[in-house]
C-alpha positions in Angstrom: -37.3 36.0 39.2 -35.6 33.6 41.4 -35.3 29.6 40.8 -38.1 29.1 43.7 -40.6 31.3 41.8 -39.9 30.0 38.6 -40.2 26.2 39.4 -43.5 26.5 41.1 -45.2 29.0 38.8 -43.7 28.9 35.7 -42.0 25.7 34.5 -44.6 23.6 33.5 -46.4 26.3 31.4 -43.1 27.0 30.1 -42.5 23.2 28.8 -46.1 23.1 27.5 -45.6 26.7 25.6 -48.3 28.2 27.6 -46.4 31.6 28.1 -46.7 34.5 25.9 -45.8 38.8 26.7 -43.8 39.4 29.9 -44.2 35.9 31.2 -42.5 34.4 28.3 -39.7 36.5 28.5 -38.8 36.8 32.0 -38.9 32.9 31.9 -36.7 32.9 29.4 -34.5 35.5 30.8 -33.9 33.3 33.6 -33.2 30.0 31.8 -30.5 31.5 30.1 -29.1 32.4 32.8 -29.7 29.8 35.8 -27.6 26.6 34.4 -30.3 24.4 37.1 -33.2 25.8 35.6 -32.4 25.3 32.2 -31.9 21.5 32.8 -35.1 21.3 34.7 -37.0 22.8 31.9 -35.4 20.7 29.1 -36.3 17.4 31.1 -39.9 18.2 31.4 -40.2 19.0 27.6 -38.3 15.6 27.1 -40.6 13.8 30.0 -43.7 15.5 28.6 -43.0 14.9 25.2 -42.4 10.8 25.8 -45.5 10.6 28.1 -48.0 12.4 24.9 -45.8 10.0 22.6 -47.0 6.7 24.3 -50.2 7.9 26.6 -52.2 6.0 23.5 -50.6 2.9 23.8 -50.1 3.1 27.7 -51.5 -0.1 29.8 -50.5 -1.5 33.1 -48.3 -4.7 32.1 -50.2 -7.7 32.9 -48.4 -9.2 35.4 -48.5 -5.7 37.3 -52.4 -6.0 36.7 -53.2 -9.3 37.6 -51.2 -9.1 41.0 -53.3 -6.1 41.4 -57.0 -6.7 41.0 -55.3 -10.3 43.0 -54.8 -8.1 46.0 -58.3 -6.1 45.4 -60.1 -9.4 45.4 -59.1 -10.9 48.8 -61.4 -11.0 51.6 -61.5 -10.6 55.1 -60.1 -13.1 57.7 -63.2 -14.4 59.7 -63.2 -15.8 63.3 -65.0 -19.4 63.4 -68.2 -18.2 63.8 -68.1 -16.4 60.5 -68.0 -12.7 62.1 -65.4 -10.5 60.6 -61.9 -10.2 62.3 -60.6 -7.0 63.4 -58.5 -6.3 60.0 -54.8 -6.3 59.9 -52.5 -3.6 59.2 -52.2 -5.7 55.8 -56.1 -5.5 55.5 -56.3 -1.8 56.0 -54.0 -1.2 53.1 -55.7 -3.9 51.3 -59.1 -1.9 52.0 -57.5 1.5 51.0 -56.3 0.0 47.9 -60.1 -1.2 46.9 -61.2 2.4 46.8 -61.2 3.8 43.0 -59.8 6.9 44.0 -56.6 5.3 45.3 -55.8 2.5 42.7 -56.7 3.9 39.4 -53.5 5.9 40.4 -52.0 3.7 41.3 -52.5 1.6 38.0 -52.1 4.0 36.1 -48.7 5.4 37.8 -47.9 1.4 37.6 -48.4 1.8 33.4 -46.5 4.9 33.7 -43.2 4.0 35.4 -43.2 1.1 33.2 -43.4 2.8 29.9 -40.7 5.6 31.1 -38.3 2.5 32.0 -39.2 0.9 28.5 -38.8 4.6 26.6 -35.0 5.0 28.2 -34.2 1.7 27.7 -35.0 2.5 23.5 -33.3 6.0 24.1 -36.4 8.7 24.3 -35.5 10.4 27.6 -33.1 12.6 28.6 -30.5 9.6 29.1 -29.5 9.2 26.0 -29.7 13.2 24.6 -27.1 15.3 24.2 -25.4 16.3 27.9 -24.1 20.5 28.1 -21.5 21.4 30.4 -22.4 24.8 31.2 -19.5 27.1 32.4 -19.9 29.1 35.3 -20.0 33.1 33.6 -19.9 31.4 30.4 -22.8 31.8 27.3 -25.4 29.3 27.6 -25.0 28.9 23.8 -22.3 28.5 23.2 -21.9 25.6 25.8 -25.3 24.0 23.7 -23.6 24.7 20.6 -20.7 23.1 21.4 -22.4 19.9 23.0 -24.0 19.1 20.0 -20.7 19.5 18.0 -19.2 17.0 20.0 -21.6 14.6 19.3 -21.8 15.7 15.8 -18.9 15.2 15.7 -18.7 11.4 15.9 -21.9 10.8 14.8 -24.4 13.3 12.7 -27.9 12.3 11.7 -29.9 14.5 9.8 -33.5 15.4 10.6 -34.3 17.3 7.4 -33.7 16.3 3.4 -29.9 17.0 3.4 -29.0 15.6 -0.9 -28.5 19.9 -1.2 -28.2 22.8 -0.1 -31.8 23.6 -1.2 -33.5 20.8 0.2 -31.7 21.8 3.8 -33.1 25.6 2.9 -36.2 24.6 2.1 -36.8 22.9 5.1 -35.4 25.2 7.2 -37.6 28.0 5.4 -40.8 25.9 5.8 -39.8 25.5 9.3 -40.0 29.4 9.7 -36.3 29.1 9.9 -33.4 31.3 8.3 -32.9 29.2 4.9 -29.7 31.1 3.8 -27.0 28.6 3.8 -22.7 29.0 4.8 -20.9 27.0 1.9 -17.9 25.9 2.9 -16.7 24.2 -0.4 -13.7 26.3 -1.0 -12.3 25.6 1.9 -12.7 21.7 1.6 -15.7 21.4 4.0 -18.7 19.6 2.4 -22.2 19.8 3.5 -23.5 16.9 5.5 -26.7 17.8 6.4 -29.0 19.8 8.5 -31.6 19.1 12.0 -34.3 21.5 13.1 -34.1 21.4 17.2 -34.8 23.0 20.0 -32.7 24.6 22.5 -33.1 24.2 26.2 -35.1 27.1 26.9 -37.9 25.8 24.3 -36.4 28.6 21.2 -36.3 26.6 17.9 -32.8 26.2 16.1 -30.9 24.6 13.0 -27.8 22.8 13.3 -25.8 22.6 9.8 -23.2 20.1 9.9 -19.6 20.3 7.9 -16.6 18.2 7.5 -14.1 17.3 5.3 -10.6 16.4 5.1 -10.4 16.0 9.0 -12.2 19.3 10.4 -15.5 20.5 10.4 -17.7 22.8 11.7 -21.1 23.1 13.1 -23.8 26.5 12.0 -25.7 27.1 15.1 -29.0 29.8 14.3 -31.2 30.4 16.6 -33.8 33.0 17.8 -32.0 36.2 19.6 -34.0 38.3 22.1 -30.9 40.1 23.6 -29.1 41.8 20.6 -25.5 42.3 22.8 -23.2 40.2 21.9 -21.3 38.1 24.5 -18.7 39.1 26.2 -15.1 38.4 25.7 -14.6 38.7 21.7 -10.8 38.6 20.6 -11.6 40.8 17.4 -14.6 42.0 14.8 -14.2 41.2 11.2 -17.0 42.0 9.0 -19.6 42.0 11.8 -18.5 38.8 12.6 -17.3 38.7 16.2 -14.8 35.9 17.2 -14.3 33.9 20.3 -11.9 31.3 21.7 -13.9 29.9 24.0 -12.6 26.9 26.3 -10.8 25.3 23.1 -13.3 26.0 20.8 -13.2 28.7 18.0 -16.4 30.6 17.7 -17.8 32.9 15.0 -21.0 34.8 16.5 -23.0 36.8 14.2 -26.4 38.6 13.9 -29.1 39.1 11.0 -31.7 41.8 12.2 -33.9 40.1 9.4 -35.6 38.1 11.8 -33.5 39.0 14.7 -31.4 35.1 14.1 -28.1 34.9 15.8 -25.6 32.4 13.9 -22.8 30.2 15.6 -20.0 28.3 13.7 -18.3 26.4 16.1 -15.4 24.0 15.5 -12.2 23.3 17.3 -10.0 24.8 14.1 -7.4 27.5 15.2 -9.0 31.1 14.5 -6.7 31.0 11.7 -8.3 28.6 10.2 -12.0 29.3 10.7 -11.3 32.7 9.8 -9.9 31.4 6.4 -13.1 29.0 5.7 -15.1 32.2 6.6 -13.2 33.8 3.9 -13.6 31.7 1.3 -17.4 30.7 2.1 -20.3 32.0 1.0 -23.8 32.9 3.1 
């Protein structure tokens, strides 16, 4: 599948979920791996999303509308003997806009671009989301993964009840989402929290958040349809293959229950993730 065939015949289903079989996975397939693709695909899920979120609410402001139905009412110029003038260029537009089929578009395209201005301006489109720097030959995970680490890092909302481990699990579980949980306490990393997301290809995922004493480090799970790891591990402890990966240190792992991949991501020497591995818990 090239990016051609896949803009025009597959990306809108594939932001509305309406692939399933071969379909689904050759879409996928090729979002992992075309960097432009996978952009284009999370900003229609983002664009979609905001226009379902506010299609209730949507008007044409009313200064918009009244200038409108202002231009829609004007008539005609007339020669002095009241017979119609040969219309304008201005008229002929004016006339095209009367028709129904041309400005109910029009209006509502008119509600539309205002409500997308409004919803960036309070943060809903892609604008204010989380911006990956995909490497050329890198893993498209991993550069996700570590996005939202970055931002994590500085500033971590959670999504789901975060007081416990439990309460994350049990989200996570009811989500349809591995619930088993890292614990990092022995190694001076608390919990912080966790947030059920999506990655850009549409798969659902968990970010668990962990910091203390300086450091932290971000669980990544996710849905895995290609059971090969990626390329380039420095060694294999334990089933547990580890990465340096453009200044980041990367734990990449794989439960066949479920067929989940898990990330821990942090910018800790191997040493040092390898040590909270050790003395952690899953």
């Amino acid at each position: 599948m090239n990016c051609r065939e896949y803009i025009e015949q597959f990306l809108s289903a594939h932001a509305d979920g309406e692939l399933a079989g071969s379909e689904l996975r050759e879409a996928q397939k090729h979002v992992v791996s075309c960097e432009d693709c996978a952009i284009r695909l999370a900003q229609e899920r983002e664009l979609k999303a905001m226009v379902r979120r506010h299609a209730a609410q949507m008007q044409t402001p009313p200064a918009i509308r009244e200038r409108l139905f202002a231009r829609l009412a004007g008539e005609p110029e007339r020669f002095t003997d009241g017979s119609p003038a040969i219309p304008s260029s201005r008229e002929r537009v004016v006339r095209t806009l009367r028709r129904p089929a041309v400005w109910i578009p029009i209006s509502i395209a008119a509600g539309l671009a205002f409500a997308i201005v409004t919803a960036r301006s309070l943060g809903f489109l892609p604008s204010d989301s989380v911006q990956v720097v995909y490497h050329n030959g890198g893993v498209p995970e991993f550069d996700v993964a570590i996005a939202h680490y970055e931002k994590f890092t500085h500033h971590f909302n959670p999504n789901v009840p975060s007081g416990s481990y439990g309460d994350v699990a049990g989200a996570y579980l009811d989500a349809h989402m591995p619930g088993y949980m890292w614990n990092f306490n022995g190694s001076g990393l608390t919990l912080v929290g966790g947030r059920l997301d999506k990655l850009p290809d549409g798969r659902p995922v968990t970010y668990t958040f962990y910091k203390g004493d300086g450091r932290s480090i971000l669980c990544t799970r996710y849905k895995l349809y290609d059971l090969t790891p990626p390329a380039g591990a420095m060694q294999m402890i334990e089933g547990h293959q580890i990465y340096s990966y453009y200044g980041y240190s990367i734990c990449y792992s794989y439960s066949r229950i479920g067929n989940f991949a898990c990330l821990l991501i942090t910018r800790q020497p191997i040493e040092k993730l390898l040590d909270s591995i050790e003395y952690a818990s899953d």
